[in-house]
C-alpha positions in Angstrom: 26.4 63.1 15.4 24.1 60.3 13.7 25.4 58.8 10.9 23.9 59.7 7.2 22.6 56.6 5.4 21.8 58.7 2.2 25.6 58.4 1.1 25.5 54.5 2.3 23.0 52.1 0.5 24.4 49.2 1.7 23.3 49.8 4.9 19.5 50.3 4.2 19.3 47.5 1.9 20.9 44.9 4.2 23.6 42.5 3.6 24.7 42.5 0.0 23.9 39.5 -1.9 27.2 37.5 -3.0 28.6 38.1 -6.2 27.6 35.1 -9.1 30.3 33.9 -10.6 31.1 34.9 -14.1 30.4 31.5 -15.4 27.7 30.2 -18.0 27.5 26.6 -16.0 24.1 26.8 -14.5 24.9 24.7 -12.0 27.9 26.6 -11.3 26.5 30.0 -11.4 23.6 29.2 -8.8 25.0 26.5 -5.8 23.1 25.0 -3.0 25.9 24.8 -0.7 24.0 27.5 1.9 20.8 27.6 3.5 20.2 31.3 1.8 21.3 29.6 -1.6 18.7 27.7 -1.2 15.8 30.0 -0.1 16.9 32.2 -3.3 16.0 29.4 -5.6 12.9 28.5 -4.4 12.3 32.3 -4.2 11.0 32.7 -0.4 14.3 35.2 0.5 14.1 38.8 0.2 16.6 38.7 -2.5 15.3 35.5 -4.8 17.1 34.6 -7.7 14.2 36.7 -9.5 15.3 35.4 -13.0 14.6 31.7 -12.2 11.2 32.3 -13.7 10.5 28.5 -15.2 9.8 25.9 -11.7 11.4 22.9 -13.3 14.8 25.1 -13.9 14.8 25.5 -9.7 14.0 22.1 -9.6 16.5 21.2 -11.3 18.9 23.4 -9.6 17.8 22.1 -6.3 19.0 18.6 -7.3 22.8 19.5 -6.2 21.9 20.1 -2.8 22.0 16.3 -3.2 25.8 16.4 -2.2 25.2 19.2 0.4 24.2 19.7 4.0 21.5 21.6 2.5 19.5 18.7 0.9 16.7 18.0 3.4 16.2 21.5 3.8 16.1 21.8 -0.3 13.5 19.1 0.1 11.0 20.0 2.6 12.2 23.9 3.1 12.7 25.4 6.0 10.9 24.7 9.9 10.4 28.8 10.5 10.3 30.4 6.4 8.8 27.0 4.5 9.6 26.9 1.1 11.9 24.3 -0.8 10.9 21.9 -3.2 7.8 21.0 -1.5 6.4 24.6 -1.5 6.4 24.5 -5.8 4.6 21.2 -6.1 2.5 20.5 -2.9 -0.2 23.0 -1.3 -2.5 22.4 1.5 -5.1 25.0 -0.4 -5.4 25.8 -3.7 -3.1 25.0 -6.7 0.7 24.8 -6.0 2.9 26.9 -8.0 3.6 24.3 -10.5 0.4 23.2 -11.7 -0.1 27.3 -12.0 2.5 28.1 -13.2 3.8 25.7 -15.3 1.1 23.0 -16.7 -1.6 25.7 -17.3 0.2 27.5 -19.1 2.1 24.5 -21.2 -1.8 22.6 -22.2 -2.7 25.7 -23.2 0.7 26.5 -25.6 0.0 22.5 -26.9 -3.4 23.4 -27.1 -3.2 26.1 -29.3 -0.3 24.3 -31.6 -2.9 21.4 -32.1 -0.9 18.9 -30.2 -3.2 18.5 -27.9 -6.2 16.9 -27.2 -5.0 14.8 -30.5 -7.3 14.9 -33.5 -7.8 11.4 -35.4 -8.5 12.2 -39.1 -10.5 9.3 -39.5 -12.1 10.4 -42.9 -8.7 9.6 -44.3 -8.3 6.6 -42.5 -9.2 3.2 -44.7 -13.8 1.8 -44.0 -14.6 1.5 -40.8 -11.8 2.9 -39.0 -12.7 4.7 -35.6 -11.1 6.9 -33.1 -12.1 7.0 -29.2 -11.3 10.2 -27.1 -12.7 10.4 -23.6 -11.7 13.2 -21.4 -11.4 11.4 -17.6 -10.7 12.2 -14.0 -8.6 10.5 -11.9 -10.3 9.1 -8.6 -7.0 7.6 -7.3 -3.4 8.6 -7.4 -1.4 8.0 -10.8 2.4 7.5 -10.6 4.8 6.6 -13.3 8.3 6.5 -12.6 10.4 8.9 -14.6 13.7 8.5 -16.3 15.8 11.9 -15.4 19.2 10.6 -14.5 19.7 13.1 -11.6 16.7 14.8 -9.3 15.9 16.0 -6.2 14.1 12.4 -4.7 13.9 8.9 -5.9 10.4 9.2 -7.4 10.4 11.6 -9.9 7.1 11.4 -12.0 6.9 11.1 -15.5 6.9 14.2 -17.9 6.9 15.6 -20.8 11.0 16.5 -22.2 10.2 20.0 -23.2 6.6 21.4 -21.5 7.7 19.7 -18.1 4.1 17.9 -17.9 3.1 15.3 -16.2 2.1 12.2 -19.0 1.2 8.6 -19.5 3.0 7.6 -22.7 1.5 5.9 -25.5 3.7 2.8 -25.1 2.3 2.9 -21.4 -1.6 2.8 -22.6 -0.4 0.0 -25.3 1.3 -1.9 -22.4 -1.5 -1.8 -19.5 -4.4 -1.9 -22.3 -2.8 -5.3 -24.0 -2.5 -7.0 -20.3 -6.1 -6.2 -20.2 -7.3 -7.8 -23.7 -5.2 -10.8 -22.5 -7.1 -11.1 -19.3 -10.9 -10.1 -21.2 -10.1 -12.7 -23.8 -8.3 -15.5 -23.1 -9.6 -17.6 -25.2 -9.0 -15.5 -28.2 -5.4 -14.9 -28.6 -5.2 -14.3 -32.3 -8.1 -11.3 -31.3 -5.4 -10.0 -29.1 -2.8 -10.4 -31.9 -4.8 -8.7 -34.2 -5.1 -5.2 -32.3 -2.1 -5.1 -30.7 0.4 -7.3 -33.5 2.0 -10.2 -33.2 5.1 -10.6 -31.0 8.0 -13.2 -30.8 8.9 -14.6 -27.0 12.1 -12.6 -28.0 10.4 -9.4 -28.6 10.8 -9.3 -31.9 8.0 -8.4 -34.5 6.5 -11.4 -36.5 5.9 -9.2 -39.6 2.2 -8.0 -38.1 1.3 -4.7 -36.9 -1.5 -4.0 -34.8 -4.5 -2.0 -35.9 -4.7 0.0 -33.1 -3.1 3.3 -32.6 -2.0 4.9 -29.1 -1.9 8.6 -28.1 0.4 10.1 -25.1 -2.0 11.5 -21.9 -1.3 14.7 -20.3 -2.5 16.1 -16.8 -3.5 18.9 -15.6 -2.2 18.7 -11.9 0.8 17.6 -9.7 1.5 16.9 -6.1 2.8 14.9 -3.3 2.2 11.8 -1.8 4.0 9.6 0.9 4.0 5.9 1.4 5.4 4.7 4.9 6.3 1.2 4.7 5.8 -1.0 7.8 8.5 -3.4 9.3 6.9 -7.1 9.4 8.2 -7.7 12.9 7.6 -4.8 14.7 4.6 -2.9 12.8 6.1 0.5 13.1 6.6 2.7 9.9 10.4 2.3 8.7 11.0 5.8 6.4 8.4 7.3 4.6 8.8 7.7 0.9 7.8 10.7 -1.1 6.2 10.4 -4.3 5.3 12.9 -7.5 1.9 12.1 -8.3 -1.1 13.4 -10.3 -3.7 13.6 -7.4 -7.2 12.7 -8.2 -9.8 15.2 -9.1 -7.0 16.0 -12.4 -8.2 15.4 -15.9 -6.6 14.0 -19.2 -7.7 12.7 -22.8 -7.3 9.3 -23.3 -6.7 8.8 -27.3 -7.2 5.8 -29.5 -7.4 4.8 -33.0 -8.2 1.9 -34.6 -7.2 1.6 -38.3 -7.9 -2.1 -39.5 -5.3 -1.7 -42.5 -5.4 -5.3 -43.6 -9.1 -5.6 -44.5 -8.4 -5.1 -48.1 -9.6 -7.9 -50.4 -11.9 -9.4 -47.7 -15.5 -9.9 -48.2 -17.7 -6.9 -46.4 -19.8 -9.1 -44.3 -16.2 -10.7 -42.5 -14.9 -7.0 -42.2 -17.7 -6.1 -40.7 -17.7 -9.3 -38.4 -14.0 -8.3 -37.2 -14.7 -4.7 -37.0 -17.4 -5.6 -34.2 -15.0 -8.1 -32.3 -12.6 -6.0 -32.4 -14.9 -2.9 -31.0 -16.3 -4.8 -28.4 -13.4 -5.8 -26.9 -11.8 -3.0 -27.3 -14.6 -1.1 -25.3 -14.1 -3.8 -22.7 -10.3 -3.0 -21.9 -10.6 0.0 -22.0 -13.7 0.9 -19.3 -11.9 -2.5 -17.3 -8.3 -0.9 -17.2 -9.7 2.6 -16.5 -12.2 2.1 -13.2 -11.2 -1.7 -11.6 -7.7 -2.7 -12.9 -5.5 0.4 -13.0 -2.9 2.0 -15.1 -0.4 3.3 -13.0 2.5 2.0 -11.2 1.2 0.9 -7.7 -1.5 -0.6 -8.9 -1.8 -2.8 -6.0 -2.1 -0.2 -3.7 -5.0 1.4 -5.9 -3.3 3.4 -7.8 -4.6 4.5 -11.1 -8.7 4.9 -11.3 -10.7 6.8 -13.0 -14.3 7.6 -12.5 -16.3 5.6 -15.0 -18.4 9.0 -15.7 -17.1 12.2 -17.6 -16.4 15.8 -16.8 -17.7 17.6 -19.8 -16.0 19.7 -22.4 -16.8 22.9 -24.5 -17.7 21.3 -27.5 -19.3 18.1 -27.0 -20.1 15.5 -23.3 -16.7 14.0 -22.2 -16.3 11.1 -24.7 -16.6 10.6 -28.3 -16.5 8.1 -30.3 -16.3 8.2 -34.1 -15.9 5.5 -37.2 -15.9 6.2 -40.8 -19.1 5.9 -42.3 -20.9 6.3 -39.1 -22.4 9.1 -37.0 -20.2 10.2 -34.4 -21.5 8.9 -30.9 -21.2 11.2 -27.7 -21.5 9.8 -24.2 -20.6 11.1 -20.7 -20.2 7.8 -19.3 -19.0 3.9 -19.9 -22.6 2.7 -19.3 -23.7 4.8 -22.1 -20.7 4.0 -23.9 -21.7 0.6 -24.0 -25.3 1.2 -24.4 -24.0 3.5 -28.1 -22.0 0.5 -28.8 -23.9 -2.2 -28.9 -26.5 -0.5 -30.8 -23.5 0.3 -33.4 -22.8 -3.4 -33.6 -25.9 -4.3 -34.3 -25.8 -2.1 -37.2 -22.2 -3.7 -38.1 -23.4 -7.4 -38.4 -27.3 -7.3 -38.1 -27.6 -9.2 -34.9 -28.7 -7.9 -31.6 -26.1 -8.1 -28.7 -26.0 -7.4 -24.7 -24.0 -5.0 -22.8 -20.9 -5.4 -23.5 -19.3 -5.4 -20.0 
């Protein structure tokens, strides 16, 4: 007589999924010690940890496999079934899973908070203050080492603490951008002092601030990318290494402000004459750093570009420039960047000048 299955679920639904334990350790309550731990993390098993909505959180949760026979497949997922970390943050086609899932969603939340793009409130900002904001995409790879003590590689990318996205840091633009101003004017340190402030050999503050202001970058995009090192003797690749990167093709706002605090009491015609220094040069790093010297980590390996032309945005081309007392000038690439510029120096001090770069 066949056996009724009516009375026994158990045996339609396939093996029963093992028990969590009653714990409220994360870590705990979701191990990586089994290949099927794994796949119910990443969420390619017929019974996925379903409530491990956020990516970062599996992520995250993948990182113990670090101490398990389970890591490589917790890296690169399985030969047959795919998956693991690489299925959430690398697709052949299309967006991955993180970029969808996660960095959509978080621009748009910081979007609609006003965190980002940033908004300079120059009108409040002392005579002839000005903000740049250029919205540009990458042609090369952009890496930036990240800080998280424990992950699943070596070469985590940098991100945001609470959206999870990925970011160049403001102390990263005011870093890559002063190496720049150094290079473009070498013969001008006190020009370089005066945007970016003084600094002691010893690191210490000399009682000047800069006047120019730095805004974090945020991506829209994530991926993979692998570097396979050569050996000098015999020219074979040694072991390729994986990085997080933002592939090229994603977009950001760069954000600067220049707020020259310290003109009080001068005569207008010398304000004036630093305000246009300082502009032009400050053009010049930035259109230098952005499309021939990099600012990402690798730069050697041409990491780090962007095109020198804008995709455009909803409200106005993708750059704007805008100083108090001035009409705001638009442009959609550095050529006409420099083209607005020069004009708007000529209007600072009265004398015609070149292209700036």
């Amino acid at each position: 007589m066949p056996s009724d299955t009516r009375h026994n679920p158990q045996r339609r639904r396939g093996p029963a999924r093992r028990a969590l334990p009653e714990t409220y350790d994360l870590f705990v309550r979701y191990p990586t010690e089994t290949e099927e731990d794994v796949r119910r993390i990443v969420g390619n098993h017929p019974q996925a940890f379903r409530e491990l909505g956020w990516i970062p959180t599996r992520i995250e949760l993948l990182a113990t496999s670090l101490v398990e026979r389970t890591k490589e497949l917790a890296r690169s997922g399985h030969r047959k079934f795919g998956g693991g970390y690489r299925s959430l943050v690398h697709q052949k086609r299309g967006d991955n899973p993180y970029t969808r899932e996660v960095i959509r969603p978080a621009l748009a939340q910081m979007e609609a908070l006003g965190l980002y793009p940033p908004a300079v409130p120059v009108k409040m900002l002392p005579d002839y203050s000005f903000a740049i904001q250029i919205r540009f995409m990458l042609t090369r790879p952009f890496y930036s080492r990240d800080d998280a003590p424990f992950y699943l590689h070596e070469n985590p990318l940098m991100k945001e603490r609470v959206f999870k996205v990925p970011m160049i840091r403001a102390s990263g633009w005011k870093g890559t951008l002063r190496e720049a101003a150094r290079r473009l004017a070498e013969d001008r340190p006190e020009l370089v002092d005066r945007l970016f402030g003084a600094i002691l050999d010893d690191g210490e503050e000399r009682g000047r601030k800069g006047r120019l202001i730095f805004y974090p970058t945020f991506f829209d995009a994530i991926d993979l990318d692998m570097i396979n090192p050569h050996s000098r003797r015999t020219k074979a690749g040694t072991v390729p290494i994986v990085l997080e990167i933002v592939p090229p093709g994603a977009t950001g706002y760069f954000t600067l402000a220049y707020v020259p605090f310290d003109l009080a009491g001068l005569p207008d015609e010398e304000a004036r004459r630093q305000v246009a220094a300082d502009l032009g040069l400050v053009v010049h790093m930035v259109e230098r750093t952005m499309c021939r010297y990099g600012f990402s980590a690798k730069r050697s390996r041409g990491y780090g570009l962007a095109a020198a032309t804008f995709p455009d945005r909803r409200q106005y081309p993708g750059g704007c420039l805008e100083m108090k007392g001035f009409a705001p000038l638009r442009f959609r690439s550095f050529s006409e960047l420099n083209r607005r510029v020069a004009g708007l120096i000529e209007e600072l001090v009265g004398e015609k000048v070149g292209r700036l770069a």
